[in-house]
C-alpha positions in Angstrom: 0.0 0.0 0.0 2.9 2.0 0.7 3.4 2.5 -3.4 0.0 3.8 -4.1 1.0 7.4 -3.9 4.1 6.9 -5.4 4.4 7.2 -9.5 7.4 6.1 -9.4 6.8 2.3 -8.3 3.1 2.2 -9.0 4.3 3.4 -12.7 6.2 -0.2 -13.9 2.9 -1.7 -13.7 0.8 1.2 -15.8 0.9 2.1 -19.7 1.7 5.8 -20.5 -1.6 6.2 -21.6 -3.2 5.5 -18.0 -0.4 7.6 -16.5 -1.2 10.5 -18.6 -5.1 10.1 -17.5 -4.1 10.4 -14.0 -1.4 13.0 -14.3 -4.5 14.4 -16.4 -7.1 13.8 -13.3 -5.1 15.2 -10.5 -3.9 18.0 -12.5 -6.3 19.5 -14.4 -3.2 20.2 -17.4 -5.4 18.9 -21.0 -3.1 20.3 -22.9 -1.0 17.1 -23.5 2.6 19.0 -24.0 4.5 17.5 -21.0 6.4 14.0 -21.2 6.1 11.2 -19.3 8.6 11.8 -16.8 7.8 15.6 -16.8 4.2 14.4 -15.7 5.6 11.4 -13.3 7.3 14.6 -11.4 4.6 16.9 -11.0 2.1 14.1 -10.0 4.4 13.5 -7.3 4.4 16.5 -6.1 0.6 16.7 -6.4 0.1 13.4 -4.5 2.0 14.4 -1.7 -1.0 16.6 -0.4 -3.5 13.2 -0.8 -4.8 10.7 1.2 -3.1 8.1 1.8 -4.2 4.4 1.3 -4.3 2.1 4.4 -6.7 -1.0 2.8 -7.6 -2.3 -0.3 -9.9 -5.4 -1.4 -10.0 -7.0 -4.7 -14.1 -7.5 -5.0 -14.0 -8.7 -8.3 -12.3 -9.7 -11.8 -13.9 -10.0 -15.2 -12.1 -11.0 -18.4 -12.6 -9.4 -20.9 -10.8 -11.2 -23.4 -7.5 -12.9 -23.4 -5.1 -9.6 -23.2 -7.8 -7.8 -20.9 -9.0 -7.9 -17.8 -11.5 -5.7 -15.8 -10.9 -5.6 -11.5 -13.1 -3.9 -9.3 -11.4 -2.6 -6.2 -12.3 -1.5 -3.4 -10.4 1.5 -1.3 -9.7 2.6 2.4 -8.2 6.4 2.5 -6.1 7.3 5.7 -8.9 10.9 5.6 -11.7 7.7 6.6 -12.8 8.0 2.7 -13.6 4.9 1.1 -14.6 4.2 -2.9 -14.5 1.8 -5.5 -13.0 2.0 -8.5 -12.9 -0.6 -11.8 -9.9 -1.0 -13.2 -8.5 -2.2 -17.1 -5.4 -4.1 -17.3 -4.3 -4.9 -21.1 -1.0 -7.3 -21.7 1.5 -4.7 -23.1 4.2 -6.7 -24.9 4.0 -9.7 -23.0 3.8 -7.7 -19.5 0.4 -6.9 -17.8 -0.5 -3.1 -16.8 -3.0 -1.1 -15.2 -4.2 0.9 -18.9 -7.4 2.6 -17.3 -9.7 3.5 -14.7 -13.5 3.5 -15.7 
């Protein structure tokens, strides 16, 4: 749990497409000019001010098809917030990664 906040573990296991939507989420910046590591360094900075996560429960999985999968998680926020969230994971190359968050 101790990675959730941090882009720079949580990273290896996402395409650049879902990090872009997050940096894109948390930051509010559309316009698409920054690189991947420019947007891996302000998201840490953003996610400093966050909640932290302190639980996490896998409620369920659904495959999609045989390079997707769909996993419904549920989340426990150090603030006493708690929310579910589905999440896409595509095989990129061989290696699986988190690709979206619907």
């Amino acid at each position: 749990m101790n990675h959730f906040n941090d882009i720079y573990k949580w990273s290896v296991y996402a395409s650049d497409e879902y990090i872009a939507r997050v940096y894109m989420w948390c930051s509010g910046d559309t316009s698409e000019s920054k690189s991947i590591d420019e947007m891996k360094q302000q998201y840490a900075e953003i996610s400093k001010e966050r909640a932290s996560l302190t639980d996490y429960e896998i409620k369920q999985m659904s495959k999609i098809n045989t390079d997707e999968y769909e996993v419904e998680v549920h989340h426990s926020w150090d603030n006493g917030g708690e929310d579910s969230t589905i999440y896409s994971a595509v095989k990129v190359d061989g290696v699986w990664k988190v690709n979206d968050r619907i």
